[in-house]
FILOVO-635250 format. One line per 5 residues: their letters; for each residue y, x, z of N, C-alpha, C, O. Coordinates in steps of 0.2 Angstrom, whole numbers. Layout:
<nodes>
A) Y,X,Z,Y,X,Z,Y,X,Z,Y,X,Z  ... $
</nodes>
This chain:
<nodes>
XXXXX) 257,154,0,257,147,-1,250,144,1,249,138,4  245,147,-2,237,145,-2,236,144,7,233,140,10  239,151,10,237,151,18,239,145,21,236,143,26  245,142,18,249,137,21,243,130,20,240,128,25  241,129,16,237,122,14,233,123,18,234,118,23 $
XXXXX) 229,128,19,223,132,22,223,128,30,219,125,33  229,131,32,232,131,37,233,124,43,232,123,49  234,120,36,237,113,37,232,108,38,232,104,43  226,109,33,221,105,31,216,107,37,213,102,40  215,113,40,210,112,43,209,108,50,204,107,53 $
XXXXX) 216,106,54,214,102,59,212,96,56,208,93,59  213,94,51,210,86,47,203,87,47,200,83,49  199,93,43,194,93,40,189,94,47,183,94,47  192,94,53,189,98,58,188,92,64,184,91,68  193,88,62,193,80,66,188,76,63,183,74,66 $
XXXXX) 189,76,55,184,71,53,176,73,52,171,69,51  175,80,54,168,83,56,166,79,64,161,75,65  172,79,68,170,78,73,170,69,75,168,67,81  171,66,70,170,60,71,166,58,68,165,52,69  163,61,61,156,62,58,149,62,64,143,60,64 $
XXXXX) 152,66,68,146,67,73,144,65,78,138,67,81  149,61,80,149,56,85,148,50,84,145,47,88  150,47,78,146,40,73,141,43,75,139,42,80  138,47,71,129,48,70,128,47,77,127,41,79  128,54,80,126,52,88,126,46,91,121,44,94 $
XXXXX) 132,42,90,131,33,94,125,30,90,120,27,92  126,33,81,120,26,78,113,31,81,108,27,81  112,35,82,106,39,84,104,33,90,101,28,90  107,36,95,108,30,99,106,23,101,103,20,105  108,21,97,106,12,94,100,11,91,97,6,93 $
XXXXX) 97,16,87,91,19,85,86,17,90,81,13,90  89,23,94,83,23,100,82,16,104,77,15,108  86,14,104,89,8,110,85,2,107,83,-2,110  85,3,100,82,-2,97,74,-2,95,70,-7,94  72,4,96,63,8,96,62,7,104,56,7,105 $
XXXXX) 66,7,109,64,5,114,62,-1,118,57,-2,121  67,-4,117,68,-13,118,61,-15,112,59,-21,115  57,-14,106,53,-15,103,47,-16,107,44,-21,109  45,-5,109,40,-6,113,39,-8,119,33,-7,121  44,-11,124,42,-16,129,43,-22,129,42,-26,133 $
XXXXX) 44,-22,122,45,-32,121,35,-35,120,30,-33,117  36,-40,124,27,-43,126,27,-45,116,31,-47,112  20,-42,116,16,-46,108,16,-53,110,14,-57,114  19,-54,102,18,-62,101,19,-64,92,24,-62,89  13,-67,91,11,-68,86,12,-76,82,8,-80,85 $
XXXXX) 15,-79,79,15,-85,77,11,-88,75,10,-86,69  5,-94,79,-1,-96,77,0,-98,70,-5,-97,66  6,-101,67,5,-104,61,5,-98,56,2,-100,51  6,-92,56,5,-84,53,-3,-84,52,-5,-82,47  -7,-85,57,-16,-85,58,-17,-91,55,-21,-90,50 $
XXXXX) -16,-96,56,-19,-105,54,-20,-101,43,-24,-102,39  -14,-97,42,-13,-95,34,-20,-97,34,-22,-102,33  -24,-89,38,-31,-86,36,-37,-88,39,-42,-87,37  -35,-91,45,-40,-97,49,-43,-101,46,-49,-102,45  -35,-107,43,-37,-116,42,-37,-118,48,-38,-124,49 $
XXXXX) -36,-115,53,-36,-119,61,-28,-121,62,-23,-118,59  -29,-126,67,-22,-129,71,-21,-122,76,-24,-117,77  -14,-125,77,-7,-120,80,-14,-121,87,-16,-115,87  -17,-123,90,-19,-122,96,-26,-119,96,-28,-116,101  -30,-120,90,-35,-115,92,-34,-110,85,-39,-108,82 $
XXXXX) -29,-108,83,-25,-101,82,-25,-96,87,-27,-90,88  -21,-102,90,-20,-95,96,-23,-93,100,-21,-89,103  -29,-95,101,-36,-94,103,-37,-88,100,-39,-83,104  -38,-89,93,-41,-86,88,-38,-76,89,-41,-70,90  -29,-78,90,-25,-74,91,-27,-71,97,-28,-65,97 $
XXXXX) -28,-75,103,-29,-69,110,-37,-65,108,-39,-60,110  -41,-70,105,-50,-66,107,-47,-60,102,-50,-55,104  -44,-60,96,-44,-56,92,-42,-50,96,-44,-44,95  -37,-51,99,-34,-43,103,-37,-43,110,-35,-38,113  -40,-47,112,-46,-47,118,-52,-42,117,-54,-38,121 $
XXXXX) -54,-41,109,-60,-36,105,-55,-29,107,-58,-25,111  -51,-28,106,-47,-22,105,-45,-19,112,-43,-13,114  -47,-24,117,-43,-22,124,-35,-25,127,-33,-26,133  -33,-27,122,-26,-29,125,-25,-35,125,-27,-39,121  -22,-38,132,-21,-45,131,-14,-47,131,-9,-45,134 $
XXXXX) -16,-54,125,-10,-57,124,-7,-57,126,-2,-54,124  -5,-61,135,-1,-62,139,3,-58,142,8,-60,143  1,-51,142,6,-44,145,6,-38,141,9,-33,142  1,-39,137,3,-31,132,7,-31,127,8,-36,123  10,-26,127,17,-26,124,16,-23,115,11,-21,113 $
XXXXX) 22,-23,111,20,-18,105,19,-11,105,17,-8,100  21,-8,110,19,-2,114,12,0,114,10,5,112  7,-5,119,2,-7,120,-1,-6,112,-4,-1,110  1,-13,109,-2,-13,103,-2,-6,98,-7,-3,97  3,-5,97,5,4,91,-2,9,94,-6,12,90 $
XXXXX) -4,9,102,-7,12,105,-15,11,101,-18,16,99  -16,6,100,-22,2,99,-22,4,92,-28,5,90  -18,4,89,-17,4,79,-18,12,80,-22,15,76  -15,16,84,-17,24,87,-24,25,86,-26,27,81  -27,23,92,-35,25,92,-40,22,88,-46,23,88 $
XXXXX) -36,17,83,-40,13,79,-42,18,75,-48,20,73  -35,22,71,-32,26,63,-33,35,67,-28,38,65  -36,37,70,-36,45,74,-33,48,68,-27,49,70  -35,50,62,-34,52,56,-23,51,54,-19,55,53  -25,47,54,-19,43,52,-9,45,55,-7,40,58 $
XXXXX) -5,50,55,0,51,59,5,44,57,7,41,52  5,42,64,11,37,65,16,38,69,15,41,74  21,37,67,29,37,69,32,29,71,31,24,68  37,31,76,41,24,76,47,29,72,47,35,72  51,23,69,58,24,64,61,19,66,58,15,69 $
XXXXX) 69,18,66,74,13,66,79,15,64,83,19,66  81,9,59,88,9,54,89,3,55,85,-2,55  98,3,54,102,-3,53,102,-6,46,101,-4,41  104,-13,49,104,-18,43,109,-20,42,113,-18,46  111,-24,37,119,-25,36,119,-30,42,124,-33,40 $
XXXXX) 116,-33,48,120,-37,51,122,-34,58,118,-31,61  126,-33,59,129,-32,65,123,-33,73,123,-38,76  120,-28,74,116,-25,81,109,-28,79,104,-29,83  109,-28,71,103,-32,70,97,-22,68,100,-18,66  93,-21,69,89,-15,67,82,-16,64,79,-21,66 $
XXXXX) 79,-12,58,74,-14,56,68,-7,61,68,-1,60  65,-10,65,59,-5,66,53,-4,65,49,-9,66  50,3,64,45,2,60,39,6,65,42,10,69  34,7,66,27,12,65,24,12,61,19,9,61  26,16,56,23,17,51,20,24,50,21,28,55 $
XXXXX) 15,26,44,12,31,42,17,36,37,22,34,34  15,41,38,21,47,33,22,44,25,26,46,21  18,36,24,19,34,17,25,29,19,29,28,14  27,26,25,31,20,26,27,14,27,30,9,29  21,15,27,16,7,26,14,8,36,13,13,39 $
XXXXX) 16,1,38,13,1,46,17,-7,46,18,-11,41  19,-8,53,21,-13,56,28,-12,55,32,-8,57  29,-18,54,40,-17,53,42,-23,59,38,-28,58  45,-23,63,51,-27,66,57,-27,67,61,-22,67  61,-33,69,67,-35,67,69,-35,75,67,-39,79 $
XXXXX) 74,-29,77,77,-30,84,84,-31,85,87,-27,82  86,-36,89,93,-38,89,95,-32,97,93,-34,103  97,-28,96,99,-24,102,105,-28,106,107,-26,112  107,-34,103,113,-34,113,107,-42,111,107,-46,115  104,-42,108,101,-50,111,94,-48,113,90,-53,116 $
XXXXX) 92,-41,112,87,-40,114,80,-45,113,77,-46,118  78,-47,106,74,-50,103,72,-48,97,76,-46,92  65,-48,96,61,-46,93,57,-48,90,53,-51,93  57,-50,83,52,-52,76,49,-48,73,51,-43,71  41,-51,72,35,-45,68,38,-48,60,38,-54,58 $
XXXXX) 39,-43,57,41,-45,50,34,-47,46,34,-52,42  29,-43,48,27,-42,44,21,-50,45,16,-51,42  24,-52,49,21,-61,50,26,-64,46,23,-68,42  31,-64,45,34,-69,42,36,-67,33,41,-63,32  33,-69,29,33,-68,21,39,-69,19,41,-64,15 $
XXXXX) 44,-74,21,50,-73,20,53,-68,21,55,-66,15  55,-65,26,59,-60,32,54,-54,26,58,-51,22  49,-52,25,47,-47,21,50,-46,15,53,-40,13  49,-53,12,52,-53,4,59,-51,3,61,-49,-2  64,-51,10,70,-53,10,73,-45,11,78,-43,9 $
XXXXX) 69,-42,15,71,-37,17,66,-30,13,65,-25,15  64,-33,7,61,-28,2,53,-25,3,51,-20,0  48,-30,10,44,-27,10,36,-30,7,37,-36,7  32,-29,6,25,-34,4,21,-27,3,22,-21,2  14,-31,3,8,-25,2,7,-20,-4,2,-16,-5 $
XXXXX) 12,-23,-8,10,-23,-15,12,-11,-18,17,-9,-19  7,-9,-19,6,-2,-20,9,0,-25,5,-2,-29  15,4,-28,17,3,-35,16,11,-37,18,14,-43  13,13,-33,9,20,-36,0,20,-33,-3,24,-30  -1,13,-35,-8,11,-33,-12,16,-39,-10,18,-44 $
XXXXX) -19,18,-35,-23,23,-38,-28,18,-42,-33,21,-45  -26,12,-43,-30,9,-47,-26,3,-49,-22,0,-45  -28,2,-57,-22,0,-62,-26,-6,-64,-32,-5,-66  -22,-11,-65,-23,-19,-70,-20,-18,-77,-14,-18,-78  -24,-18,-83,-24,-17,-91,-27,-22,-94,-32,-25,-91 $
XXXXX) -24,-22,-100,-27,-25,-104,-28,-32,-102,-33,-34,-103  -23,-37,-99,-23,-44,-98,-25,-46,-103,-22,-43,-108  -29,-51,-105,-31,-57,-109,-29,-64,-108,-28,-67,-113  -28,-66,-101,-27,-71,-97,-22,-71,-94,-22,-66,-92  -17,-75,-93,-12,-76,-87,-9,-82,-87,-4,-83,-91 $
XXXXX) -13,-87,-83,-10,-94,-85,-9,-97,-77,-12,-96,-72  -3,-100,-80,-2,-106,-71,-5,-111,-74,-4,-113,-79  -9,-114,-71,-12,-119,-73,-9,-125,-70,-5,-124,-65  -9,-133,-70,-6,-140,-68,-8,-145,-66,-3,-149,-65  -14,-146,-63,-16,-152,-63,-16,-159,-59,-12,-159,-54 $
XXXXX) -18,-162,-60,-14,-168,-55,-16,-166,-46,-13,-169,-41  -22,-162,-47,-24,-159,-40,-19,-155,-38,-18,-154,-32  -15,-151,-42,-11,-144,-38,-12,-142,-44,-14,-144,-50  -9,-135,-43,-5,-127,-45,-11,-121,-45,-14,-119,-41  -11,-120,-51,-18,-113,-48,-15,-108,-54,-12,-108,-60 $
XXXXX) -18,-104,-51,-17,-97,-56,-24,-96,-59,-29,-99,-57  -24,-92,-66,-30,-88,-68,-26,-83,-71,-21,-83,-73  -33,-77,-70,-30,-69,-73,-36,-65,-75,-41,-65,-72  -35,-61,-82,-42,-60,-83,-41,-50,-86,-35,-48,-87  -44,-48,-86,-41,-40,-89,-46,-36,-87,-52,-37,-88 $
XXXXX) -42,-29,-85,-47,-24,-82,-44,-20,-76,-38,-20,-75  -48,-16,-72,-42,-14,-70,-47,-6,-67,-53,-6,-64  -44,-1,-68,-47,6,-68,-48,8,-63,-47,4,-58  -49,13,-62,-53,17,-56,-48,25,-57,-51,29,-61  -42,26,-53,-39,32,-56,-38,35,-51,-33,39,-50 $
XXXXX) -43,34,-44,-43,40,-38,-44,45,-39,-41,50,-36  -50,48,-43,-53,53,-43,-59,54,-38,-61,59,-35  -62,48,-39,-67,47,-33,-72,43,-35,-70,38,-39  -77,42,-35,-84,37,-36,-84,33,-31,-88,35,-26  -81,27,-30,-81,21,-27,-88,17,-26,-93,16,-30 $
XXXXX) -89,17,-21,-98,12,-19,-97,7,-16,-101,4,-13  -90,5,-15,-88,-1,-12,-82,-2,-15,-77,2,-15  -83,-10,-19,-75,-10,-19,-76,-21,-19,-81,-24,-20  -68,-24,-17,-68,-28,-19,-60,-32,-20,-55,-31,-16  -62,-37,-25,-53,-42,-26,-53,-46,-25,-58,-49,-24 $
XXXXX) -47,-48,-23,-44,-52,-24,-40,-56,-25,-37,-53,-29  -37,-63,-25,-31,-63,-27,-28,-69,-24,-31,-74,-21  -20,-68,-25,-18,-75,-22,-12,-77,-23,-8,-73,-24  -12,-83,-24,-3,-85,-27,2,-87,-20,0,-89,-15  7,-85,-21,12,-87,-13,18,-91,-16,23,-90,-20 $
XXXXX) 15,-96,-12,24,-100,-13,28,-99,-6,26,-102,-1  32,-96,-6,37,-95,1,43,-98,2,49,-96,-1  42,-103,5,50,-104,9,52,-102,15,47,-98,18  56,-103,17,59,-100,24,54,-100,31,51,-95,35  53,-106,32,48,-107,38,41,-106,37,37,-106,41 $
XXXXX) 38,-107,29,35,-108,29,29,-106,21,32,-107,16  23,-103,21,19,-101,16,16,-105,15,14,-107,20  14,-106,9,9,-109,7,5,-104,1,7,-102,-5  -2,-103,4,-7,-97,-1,-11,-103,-5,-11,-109,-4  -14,-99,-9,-19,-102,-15,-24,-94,-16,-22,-90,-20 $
XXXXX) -27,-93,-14,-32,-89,-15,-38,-90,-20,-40,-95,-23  -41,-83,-21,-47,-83,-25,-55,-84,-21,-61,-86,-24  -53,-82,-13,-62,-82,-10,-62,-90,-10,-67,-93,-8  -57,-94,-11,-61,-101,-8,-63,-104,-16,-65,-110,-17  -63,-103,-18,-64,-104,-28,-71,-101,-28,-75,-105,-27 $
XXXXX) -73,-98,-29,-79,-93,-29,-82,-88,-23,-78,-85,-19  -87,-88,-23,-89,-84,-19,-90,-78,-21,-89,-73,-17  -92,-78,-27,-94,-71,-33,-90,-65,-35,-85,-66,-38  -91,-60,-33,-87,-54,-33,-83,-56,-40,-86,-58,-44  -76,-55,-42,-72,-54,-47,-73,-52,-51,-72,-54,-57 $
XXXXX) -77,-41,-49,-77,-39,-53,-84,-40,-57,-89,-42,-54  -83,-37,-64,-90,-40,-68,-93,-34,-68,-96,-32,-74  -94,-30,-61,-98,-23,-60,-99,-24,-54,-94,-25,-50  -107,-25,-51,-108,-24,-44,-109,-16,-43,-112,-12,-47  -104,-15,-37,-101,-6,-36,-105,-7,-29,-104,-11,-25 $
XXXXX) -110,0,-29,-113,0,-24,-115,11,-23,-115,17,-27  -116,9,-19,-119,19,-20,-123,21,-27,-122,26,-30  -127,17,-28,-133,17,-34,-131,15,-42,-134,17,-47  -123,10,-39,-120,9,-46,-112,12,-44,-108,8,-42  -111,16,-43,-103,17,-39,-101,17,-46,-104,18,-51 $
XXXXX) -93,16,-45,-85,13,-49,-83,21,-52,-77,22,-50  -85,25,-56,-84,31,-57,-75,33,-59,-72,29,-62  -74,37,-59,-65,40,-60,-66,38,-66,-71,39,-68  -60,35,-70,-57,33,-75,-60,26,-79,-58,24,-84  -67,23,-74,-69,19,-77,-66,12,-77,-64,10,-71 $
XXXXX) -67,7,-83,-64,1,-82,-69,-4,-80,-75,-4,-82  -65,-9,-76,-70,-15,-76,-68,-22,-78,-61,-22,-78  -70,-26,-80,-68,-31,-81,-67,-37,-75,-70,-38,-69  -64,-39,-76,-62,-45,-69,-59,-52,-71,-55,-54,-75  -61,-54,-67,-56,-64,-67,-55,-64,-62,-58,-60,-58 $
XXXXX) -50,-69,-59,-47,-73,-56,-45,-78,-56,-40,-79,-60  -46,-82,-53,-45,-91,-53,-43,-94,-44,-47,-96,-40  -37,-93,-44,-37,-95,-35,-39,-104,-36,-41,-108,-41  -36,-104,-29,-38,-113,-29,-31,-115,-29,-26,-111,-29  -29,-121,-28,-21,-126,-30,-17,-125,-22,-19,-124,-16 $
XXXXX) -12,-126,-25,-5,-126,-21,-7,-136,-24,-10,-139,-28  -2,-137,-18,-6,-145,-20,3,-147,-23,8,-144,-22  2,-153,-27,6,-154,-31,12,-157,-26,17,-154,-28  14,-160,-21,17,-159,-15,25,-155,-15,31,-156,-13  19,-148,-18,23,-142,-16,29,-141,-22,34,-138,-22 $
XXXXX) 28,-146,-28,32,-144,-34,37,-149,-31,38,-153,-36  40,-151,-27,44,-155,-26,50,-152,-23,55,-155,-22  48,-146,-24,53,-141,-18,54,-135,-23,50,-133,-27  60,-131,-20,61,-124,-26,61,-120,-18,65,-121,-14  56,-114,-18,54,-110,-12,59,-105,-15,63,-104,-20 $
XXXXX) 58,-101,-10,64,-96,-10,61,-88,-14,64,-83,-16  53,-90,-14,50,-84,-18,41,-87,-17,37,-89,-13  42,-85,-26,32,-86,-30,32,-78,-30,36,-73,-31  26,-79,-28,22,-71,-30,15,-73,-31,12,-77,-27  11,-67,-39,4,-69,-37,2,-62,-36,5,-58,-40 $
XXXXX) -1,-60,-32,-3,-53,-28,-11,-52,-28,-15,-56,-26  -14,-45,-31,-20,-43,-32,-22,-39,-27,-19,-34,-27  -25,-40,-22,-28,-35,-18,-34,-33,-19,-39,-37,-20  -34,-25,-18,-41,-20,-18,-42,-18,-11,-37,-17,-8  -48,-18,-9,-52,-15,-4,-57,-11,-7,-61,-13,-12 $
XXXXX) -57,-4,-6,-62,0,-8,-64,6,-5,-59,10,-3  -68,8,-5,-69,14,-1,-77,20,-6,-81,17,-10  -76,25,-3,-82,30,-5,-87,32,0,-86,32,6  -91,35,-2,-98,36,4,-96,41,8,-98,42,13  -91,46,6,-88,51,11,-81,50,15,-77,55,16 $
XXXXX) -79,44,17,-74,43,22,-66,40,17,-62,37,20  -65,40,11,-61,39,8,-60,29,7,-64,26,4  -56,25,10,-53,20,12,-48,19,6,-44,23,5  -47,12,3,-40,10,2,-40,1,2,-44,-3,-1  -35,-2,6,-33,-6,8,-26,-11,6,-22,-13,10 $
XXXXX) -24,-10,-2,-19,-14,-4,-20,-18,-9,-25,-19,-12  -13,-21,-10,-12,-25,-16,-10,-19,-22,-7,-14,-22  -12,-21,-28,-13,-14,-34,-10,-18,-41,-9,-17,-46  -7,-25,-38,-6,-30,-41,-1,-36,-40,-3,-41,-37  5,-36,-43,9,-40,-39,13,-44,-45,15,-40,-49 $
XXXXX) 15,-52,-48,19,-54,-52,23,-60,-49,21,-66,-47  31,-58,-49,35,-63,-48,35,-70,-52,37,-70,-58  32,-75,-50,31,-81,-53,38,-89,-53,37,-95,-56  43,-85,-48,47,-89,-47,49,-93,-53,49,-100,-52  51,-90,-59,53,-92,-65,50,-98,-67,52,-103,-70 $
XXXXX) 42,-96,-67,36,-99,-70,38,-107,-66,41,-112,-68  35,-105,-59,36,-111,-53,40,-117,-55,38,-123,-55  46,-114,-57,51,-116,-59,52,-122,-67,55,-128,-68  49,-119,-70,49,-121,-75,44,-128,-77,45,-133,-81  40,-127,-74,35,-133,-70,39,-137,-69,39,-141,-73 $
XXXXX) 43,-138,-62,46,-141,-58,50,-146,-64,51,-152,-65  53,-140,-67,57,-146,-73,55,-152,-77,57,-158,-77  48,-149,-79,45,-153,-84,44,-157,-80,43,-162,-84  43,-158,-72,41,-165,-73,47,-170,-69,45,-175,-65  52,-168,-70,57,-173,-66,59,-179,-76,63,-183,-76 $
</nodes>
């Protein structure tokens, strides 16, 4: 009787292998189709993405944008994202990067990436029968929606001991302060390091930042870290934050995502780099509650 079952079942189990492996194979397929169409699609960059960290109008952005990859060798006009990965290549020698691609739930939509064996690189959005291409990692929306931001959640360096965390209101605008410590748990004597921060209001087309360089100029932390005073493993520093206002304008509107985001820059005297956010809090709720108070 067992032989019988045996018998029966296995042209089934033996079909649905083989249509198991022909899906993959096609999405394999699409994959590639869609990591190819990326690297010959020409760079282009949204000057209002640059104007963020400029302050410049859409036309001398783009300025800003072509002399910037003019420094590196590639020009705007005809080099491709191919071109570019090439460039982020001999930039990072050290560094292994891969292209990746997976689908998304929309139909011929795919998310690709060159990224590092951690996941962290360039992401874009390719539409395979439309054959178009979006840098995700320009549009703060498109990131937040698709689960990406800079933000490190197994950063080697930790924010403790908050004292401070306040949205502030003023008739000028919206500002953050943040006050605490935040450690040193590379396992490294740091000779450079420095913070940041910045509050992000995002709607769909469009961000609005509120940073901490244009508030002060004075390093955050309350330790100048240098060769002579380096940031030692496990020690704390104390730190503030105070960005400048989102202007009151902005509370008129319910954006589709608040975030206030801490970045570290830091590195040591023998080759060790790091370049993220160590620090990230969903402020939507707060935003929000604001926005009440004053209707």
């Amino acid at each position: 009787m067992k032989r019988k079952v045996m018998t029966r079942t296995f042209p089934i189990i033996t079909l649905l292998l083989c249509c198991t492996i022909l899906i993959c194979s096609c999405e394999s397929k699409r994959e590639q189709e869609a990591i190819k169409i990326c690297q010959e699609t020409k760079m282009q960059l949204d000057p209002g993405f640059v104007s963020q960290f400029s302050g410049a109008d859409n036309m001398l952005s783009q300025w800003i944008v072509k002399a910037g990859f003019a420094m590196y060798g590639l020009d705007y006009e005809t080099s491709t994202w191919m071109d570019f990965a090439n460039m982020v290549t001999e930039q990072n020698p050290n560094e292994k990067m891969q292209w990746l691609a997976k689908k998304t739930d929309t139909k011929n939509l795919y998310e690709v990436g060159f990224v590092n064996e951690e996941g962290w690189g360039h992401i874009w959005h390719v539409d395979i029968k439309e054959k178009t291409v979006v840098l995700i990692n320009q549009k703060d929306y498109l990131s937040r929606e698709y689960g990406h931001s800079r933000y490190d959640k197994d950063a080697p360096f930790k924010v403790t001991s908050v004292t401070s965390d306040t949205l502030i209101v003023s008739e000028e605008g919206v500002s953050y302060e943040i006050q605490g410590k935040v450690v040193n748990h590379t396992g490294k004597s740091i000779s450079d390091a420095d913070m940041s921060g910045c509050l992000s209001v995002i709607f769909e087309n469009k961000t609005e930042n509120a940073t901490s360089n244009g508030y002060s100029y004075k390093s955050v932390l309350k330790k100048d870290v240098s060769e002579s005073k380096p940031w030692r493993d496990g020690e704390a520093i104390e730190f503030t934050i105070k960005t400048d206002k989102i202007k009151q304008i902005y509370l008129d509107y319910d954006p589709q995502y608040v975030f206030f985001t801490i970045e570290m820059l830091a590195s040591d005297p023998i080759g060790y780099s790091y370049n993220k956010a160590i620090y990230e809090v969903d402020m939507k709720g707060r935003w929000n509650a604001v926005r009440k108070t004053r209707k």
